[in-house]
N, C-alpha and C positions, 0 to 999 in steps of 0.2 A: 111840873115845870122842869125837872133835873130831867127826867125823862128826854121831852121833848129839844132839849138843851142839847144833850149828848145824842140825839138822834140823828141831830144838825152837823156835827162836826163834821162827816165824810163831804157835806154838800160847802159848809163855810172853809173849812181849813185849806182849797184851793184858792178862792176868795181871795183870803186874809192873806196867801204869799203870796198873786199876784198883786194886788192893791199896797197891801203895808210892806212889804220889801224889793217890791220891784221887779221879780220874777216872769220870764215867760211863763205860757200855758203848760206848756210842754216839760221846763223844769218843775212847777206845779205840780201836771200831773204825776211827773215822776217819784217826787216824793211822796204822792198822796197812794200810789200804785205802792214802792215801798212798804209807806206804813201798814198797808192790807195785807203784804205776803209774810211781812213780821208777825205781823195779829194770830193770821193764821200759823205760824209756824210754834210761835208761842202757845198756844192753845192744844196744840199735840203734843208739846214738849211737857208742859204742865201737867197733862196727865201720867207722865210715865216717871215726871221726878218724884209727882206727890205719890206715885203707886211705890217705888223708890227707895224713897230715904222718910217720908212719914211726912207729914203735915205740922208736925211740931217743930221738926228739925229742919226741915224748909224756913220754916216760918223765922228761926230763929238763926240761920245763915243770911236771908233776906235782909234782916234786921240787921244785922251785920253788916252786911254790904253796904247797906242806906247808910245807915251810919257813918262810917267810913270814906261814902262818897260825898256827902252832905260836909263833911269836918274836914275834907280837903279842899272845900270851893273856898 
């Protein structure tokens, strides 16, 4: 089900901002095109910080960050 759940997201998340916020198509798809070149850009980037700085020490600046960002909302 989680699978099939988040397989869904690229087809609903257009959906859900034109219906629930009121959105054209066109801002829609823009963020939904967005969210994709992030993805991607994240996915290259990720390899070369974790080749980088280690996996531990990502993990434990990440954690930081969250933190940090989470204790300011």
């Amino acid at each position: 089900m989680f699978r099939i759940g988040l397989g869904a997201v690229p087809f609903m998340l257009p959906l859900a901002l034109q219906e629930g916020l009121g959105m054209s198509a066109f801002q829609s798809g823009a963020i939904t095109c967005a969210s994709a070149f992030g993805g991607m850009f994240t996915r290259v980037m990720a390899s070369r910080v974790l080749r980088r700085f280690g996996f531990r020490q990502t993990l434990y600046f990440n954690a930081a960050l969250s933190g940090i960002a989470i204790a300011s909302v």
